[in-house]
C-alpha positions in Angstrom: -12.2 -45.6 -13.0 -14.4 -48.4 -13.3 -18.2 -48.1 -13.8 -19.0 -48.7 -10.2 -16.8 -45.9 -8.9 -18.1 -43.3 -11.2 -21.4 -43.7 -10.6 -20.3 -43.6 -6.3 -18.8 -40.2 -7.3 -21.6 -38.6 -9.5 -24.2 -39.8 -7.2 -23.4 -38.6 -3.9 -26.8 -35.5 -2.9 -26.2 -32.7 -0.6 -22.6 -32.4 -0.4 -22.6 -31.0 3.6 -25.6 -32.9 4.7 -23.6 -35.6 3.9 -20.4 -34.0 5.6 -22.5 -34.0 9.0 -22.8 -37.8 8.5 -18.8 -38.4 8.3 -17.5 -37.1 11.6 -14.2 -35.5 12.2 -12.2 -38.8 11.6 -13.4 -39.2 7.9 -10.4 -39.1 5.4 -12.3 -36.2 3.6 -11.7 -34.3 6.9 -8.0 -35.3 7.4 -7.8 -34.3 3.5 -9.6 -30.8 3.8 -9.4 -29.9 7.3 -11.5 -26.9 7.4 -14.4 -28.4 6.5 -14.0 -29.7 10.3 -16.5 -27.1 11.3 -19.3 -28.7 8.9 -19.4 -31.8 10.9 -22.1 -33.1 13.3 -19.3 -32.6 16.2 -18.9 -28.7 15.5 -22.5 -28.2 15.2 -22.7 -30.0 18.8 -20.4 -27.3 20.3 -22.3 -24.2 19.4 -25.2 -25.7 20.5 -26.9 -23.0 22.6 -24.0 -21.0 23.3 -24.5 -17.5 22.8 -25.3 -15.2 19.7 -21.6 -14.0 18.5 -21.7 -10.8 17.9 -20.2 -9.6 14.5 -19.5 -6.6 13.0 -19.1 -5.5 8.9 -16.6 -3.2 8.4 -17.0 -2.1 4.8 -20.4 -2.1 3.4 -20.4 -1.9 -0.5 -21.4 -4.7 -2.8 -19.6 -7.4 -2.1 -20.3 -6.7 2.4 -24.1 -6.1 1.6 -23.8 -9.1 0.4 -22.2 -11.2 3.3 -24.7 -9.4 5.0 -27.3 -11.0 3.4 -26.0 -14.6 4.1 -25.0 -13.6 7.7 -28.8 -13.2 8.0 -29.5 -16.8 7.5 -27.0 -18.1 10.5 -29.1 -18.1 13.6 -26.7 -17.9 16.1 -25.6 -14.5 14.4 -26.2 -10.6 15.7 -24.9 -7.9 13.1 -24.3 -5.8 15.7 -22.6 -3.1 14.3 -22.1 -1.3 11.0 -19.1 0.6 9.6 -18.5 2.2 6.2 -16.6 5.9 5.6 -19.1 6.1 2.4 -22.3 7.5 3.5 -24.6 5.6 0.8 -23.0 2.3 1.6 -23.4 2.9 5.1 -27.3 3.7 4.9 -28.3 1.2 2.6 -26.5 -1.6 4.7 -28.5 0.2 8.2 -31.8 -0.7 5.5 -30.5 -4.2 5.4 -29.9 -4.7 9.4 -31.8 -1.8 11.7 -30.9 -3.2 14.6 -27.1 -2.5 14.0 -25.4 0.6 15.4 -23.4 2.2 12.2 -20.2 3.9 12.9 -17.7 5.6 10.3 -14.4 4.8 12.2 -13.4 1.2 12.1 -11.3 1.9 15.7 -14.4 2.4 17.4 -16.3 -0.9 16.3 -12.9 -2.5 17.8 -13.3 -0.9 21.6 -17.3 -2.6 21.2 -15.6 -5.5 24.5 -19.6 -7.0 22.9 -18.1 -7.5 20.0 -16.2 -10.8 19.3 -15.5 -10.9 15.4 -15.8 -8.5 12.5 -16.3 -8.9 8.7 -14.1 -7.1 6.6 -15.0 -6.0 3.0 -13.4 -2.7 2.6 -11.1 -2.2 -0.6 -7.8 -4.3 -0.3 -5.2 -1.0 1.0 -7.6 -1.3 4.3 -7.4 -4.8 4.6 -4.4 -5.4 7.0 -4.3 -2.3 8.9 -7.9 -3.2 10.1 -6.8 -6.8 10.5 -4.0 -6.0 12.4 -6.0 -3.7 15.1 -8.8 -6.7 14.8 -6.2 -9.1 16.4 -4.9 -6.4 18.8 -8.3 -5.8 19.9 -9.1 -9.8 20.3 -11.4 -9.6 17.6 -11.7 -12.9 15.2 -11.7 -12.0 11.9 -12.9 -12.8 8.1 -11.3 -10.4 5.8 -11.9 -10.6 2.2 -9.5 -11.8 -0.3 -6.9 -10.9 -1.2 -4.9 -10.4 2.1 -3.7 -7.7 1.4 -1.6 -5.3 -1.1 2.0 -6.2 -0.2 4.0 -9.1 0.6 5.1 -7.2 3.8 1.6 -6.9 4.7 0.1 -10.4 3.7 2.9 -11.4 5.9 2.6 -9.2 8.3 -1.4 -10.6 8.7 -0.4 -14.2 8.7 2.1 -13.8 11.8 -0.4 -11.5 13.5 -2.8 -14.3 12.9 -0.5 -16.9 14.5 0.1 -14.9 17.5 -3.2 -13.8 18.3 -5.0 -16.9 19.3 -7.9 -15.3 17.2 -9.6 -17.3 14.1 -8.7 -15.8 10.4 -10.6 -16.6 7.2 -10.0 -15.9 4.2 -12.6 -15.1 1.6 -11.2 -17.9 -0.5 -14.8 -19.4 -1.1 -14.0 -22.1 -3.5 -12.2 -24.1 -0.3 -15.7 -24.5 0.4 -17.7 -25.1 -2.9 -19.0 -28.5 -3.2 -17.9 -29.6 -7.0 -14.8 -27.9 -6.0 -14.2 -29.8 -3.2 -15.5 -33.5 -5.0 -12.6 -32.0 -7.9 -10.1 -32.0 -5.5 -10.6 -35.5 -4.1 -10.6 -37.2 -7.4 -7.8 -35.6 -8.3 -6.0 -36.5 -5.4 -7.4 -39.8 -5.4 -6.2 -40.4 -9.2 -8.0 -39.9 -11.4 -7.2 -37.6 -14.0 -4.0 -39.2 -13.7 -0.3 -37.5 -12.9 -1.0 -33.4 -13.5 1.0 -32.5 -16.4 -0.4 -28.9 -16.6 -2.7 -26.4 -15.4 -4.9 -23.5 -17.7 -6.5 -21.2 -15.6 -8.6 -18.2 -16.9 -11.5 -16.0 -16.4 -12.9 -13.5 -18.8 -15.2 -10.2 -18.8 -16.9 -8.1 -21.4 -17.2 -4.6 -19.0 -14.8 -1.6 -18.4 -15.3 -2.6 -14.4 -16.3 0.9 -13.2 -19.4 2.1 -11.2 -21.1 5.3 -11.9 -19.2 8.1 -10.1 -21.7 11.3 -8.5 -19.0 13.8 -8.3 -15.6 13.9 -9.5 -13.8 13.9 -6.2 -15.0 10.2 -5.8 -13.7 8.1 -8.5 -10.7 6.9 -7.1 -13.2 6.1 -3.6 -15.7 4.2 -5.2 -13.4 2.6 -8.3 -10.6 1.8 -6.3 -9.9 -1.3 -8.1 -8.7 0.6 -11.0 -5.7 2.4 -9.1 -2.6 1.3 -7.9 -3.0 2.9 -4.9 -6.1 0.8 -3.8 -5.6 -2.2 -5.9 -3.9 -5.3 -7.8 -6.0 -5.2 -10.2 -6.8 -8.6 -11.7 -4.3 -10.5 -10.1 -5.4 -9.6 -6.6 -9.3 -9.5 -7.7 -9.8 -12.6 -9.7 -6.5 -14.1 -9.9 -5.7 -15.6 -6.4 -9.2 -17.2 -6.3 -7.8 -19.7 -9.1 -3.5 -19.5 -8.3 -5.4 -21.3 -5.4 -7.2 -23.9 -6.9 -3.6 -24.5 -9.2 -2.1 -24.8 -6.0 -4.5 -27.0 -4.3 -4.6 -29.4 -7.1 -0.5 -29.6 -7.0 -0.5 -29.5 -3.1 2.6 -27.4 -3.6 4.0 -23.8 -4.4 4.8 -22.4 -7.7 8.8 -21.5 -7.6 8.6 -19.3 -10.4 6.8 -16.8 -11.8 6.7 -14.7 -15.2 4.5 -12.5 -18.0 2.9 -9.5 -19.5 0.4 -6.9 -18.2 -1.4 -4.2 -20.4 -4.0 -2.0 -20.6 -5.0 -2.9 -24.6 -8.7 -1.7 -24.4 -9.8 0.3 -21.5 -8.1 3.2 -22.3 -9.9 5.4 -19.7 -7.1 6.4 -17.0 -7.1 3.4 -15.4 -4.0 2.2 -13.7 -4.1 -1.7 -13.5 -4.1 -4.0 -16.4 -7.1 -4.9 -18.6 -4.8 -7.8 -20.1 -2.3 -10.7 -18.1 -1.3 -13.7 -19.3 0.9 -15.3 -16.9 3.6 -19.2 -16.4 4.0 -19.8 -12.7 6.1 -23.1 -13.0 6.4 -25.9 -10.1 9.6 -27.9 -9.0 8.7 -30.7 -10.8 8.2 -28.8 -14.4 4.4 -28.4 -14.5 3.6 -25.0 -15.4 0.6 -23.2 -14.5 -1.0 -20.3 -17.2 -3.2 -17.8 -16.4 -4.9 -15.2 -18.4 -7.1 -12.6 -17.8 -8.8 -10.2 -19.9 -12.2 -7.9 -19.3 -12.5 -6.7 -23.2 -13.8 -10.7 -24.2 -16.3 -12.9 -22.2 -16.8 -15.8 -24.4 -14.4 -18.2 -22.3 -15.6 -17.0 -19.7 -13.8 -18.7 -16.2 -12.3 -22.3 -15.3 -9.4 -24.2 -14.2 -8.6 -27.2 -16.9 -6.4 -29.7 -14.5 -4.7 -32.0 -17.2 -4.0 -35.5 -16.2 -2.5 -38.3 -18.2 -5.5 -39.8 -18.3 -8.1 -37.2 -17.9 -8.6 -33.1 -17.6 -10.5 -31.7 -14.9 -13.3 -28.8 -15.0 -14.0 -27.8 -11.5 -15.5 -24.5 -12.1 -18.2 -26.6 -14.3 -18.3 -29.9 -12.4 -16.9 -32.2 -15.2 -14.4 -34.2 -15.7 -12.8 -35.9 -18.9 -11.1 -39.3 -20.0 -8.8 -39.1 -22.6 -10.4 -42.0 -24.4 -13.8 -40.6 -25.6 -16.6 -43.1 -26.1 -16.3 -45.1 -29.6 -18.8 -43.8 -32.1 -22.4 -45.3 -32.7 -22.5 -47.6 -35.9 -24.2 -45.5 -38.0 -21.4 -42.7 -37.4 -18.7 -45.0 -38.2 -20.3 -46.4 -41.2 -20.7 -42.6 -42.4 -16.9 -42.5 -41.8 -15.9 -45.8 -44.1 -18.2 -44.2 -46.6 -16.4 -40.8 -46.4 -12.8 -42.6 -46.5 -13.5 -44.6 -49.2 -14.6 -41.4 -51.4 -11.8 -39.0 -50.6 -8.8 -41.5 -50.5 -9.3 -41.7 -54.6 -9.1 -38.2 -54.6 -5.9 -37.5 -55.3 -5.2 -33.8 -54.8 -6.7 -33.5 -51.3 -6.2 -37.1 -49.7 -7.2 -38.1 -46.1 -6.1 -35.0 -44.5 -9.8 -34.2 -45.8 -11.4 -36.9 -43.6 -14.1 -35.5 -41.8 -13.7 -36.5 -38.4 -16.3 -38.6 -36.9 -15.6 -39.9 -33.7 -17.9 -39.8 -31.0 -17.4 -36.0 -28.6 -15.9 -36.0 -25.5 -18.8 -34.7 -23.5 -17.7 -35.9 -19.9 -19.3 -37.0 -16.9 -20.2 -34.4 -13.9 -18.7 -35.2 -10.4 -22.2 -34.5 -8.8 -26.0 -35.1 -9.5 -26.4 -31.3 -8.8 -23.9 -28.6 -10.1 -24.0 -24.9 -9.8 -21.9 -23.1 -12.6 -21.4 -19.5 -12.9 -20.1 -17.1 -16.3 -18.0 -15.6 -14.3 -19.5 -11.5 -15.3 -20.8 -10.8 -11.3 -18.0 -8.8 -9.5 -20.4 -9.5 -6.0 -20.6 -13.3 -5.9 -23.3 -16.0 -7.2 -25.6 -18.0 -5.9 -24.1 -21.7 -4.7 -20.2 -20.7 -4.8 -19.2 -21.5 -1.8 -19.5 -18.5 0.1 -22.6 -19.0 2.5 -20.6 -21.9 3.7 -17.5 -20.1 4.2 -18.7 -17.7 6.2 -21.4 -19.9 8.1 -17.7 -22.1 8.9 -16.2 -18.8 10.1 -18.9 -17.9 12.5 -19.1 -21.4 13.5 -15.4 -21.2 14.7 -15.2 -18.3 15.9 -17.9 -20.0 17.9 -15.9 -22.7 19.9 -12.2 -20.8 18.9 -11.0 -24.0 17.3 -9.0 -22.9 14.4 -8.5 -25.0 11.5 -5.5 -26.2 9.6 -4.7 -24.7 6.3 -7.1 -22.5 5.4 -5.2 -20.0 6.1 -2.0 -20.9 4.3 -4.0 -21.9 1.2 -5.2 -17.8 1.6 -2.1 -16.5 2.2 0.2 -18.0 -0.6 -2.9 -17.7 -3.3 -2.3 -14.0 -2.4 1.5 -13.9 -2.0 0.9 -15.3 -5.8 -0.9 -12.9 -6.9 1.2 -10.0 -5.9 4.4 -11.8 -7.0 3.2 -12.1 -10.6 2.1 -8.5 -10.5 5.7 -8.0 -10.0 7.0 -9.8 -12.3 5.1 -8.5 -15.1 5.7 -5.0 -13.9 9.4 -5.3 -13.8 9.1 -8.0 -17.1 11.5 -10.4 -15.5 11.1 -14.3 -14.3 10.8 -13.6 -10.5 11.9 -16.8 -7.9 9.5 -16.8 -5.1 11.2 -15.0 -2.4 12.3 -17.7 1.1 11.6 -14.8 3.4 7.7 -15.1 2.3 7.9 -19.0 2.4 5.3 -20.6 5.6 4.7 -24.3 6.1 2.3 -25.8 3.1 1.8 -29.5 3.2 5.0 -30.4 1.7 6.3 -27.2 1.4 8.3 -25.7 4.3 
């Protein structure tokens, strides 16, 4: 990339301010189609139209805090509240007053007021109350992942395709900004051809929340049983098998690795510990690793090009050819050969090395980066956009390409390599869970 071009990249301000300016008919549209509803002709057609009315089904952590977003969209009523928890319920009623709370999800769904709901409950809930949504005629966000079978995640997307009804995903990096400037370089060239894909993200805590009576562990640490859960894969995992799969605009057709519990030793039923291969048609293999006893890593997605790597998760990218070293630096390096080729029992292989570090260049003026330790969301991730997209849709009922899909087979993904390291065997993605992708049909 000449010098020209990377400065065009790396100076571009206020990612969708600038996406407002582009109009539906920019190539970054026709490339990422759902950011359709972030354009100046979207915001035109909701233009006063009335308030939708939304509801939150599920009101823990992760719903109080779509909540709090949902609270910055003005053409937005919370209008109802649903949570079979009490103290989730009642701290979410602090948040929004004016909402009617309800502990049965099937009566939100008879609300005729209500046109969409928000669903944040742990993932066993997550089709059933999809699947009523659409029967209802409800629109409907549901957090990732889809759900906790491949019946079910198909099951949803089908339901979905029949219903006339808008789905989302909680798939937020389709809408974070460095994530989104990643992707169209990478497409665009350059880091080169993608020879290889390290995904990871690391934790330091035992991922349980304190427990006031016995007979509520499994209620409010779900994620740590079967029963409610994936565990890692379907928590942390499908956020980044999407962003591999993005970045290949293509599907993984195999999938294998190991699951254990090596440190949290505390009746816990998921794994503490995956390391995964999903490999493509073309030979590129994708690894993923997880593991909540270590946090130095921390999280990111290293996209390796032939003639760069690519850091989304920290806005950077890399050319393979790092920047020569100052004069000084390679006149410390003549000196240093000159002393330790006369040495005859260590050689040059003791040559300090002295080149210059590969320190990168970030694809924006402004990038947001995150360790990784919140199990609620940070600040600048993506999600306020995502869900400010969803109500905006919901808005006019214009669905948008692909969002979906990307959704659906980040969470098919998932799930599959849970399998395969449960039954430790290579696992061929199955063609009865295959949907159209871009190439992929």
């Amino acid at each position: 990339m000449d010098e020209t071009k990377k400065k065009e990249v790396i100076g571009r301000r206020d990612f969708f301010r600038d996406m407002g300016a582009l109009g539906s008919g920019s190539l970054l549209l026709t490339a990422f189609p759902w950011l359709q509803s972030c354009s100046d002709d979207e915001k035109k057609a909701i233009a006063g139209s009335e308030k939708l009315k939304l509801a939150v089904i599920g009101t823990g952590s992760r719903g109080q805090y779509h909540m709090q977003n949902l609270l910055k969209i003005p053409h937005v009523e919370v209008a109802a509240l649903c949570d079979n928890f009490g103290p989730h319920l009642k701290q979410a009623a602090a948040v929004c007053p004016q909402a009617q709370t309800y502990t049965e999800y099937r009566k939100v769904l008879e609300r005729n007021d209500i046109s969409a709901v928000l669903i944040a409950t742990p993932l066993d809930m997550h089709a059933p109350i999809t699947l009523d949504a659409f029967g209802a005629g409800k629109h409907v966000f549901c957090e990732k992942s889809m759900a906790l079978t491949l019946h079910d995640c198909l099951a949803m997307y089908k339901a979905y395709k029949n219903s006339g009804k808008i789905l989302y995903i909680g798939q937020q990096r389709l809408f974070d900004p460095k994530y989104i400037r990643a992707m169209e370089m990478i497409h665009s060239g350059t880091i080169g051809t993608i020879s290889g894909i390290r995904a990871y993200w690391f934790r330091n805590n035992d991922w349980r929340r304190p427990v006031p009576s016995p007979e509520l562990e499994q209620k409010i640490n779900w994620r740590l049983y079967k029963a409610f859960s994936g565990g890692l894969m379907t928590e942390l995992a499908t956020h980044q098998l999407q962003v591999g799969n993005w970045a290949m605009r293509m599907i993984p057709e195999t999938v294998t690795g190991y699951g254990d519990i090596v440190y949290w030793k505390d009746g816990r039923e998921v794994y503490d510990n995956v390391s995964l291969i999903y490999r493509y048609a073309n030979g590129v293999k994708m690894t993923y690793e997880s593991i909540i006893s270590n946090k130095y890593l921390g999280l990111e997605e290293e996209i390796l090009g032939s003639h760069g790597t690519m850091e989304p998760e920290k806005g950077k990218y890399y050319f393979e050819e790092a920047q020569p070293a100052s004069g000084i630096m390679q006149l410390i390096n003549q000196i240093e050969h000159s002393i330790f080729d006369n040495v005859s029992f260590a050689g040059p292989s003791w040559v300090p090395e002295t080149a210059a570090k590969n320190t990168g260049y970030f694809i924006a003026d402004n990038v947001s980066t995150h360790t990784g330790d919140s199990s609620v969301g940070f600040v600048d991730d993506g999600s306020e956009q995502l869900l400010t997209s969803f109500c905006e849709t919901a808005v006019t009922g214009r669905p948008v390409e692909r969002l979906v899909e990307e959704a659906y087979y980040s969470s098919v993904l998932g799930l599959l390599g849970l399998q395969a390291m449960e039954e430790q065997r290579i696992l061929t993605f199955p063609d009865e869970y295959k949907i159209p992708y871009l190439n992929f049909a």
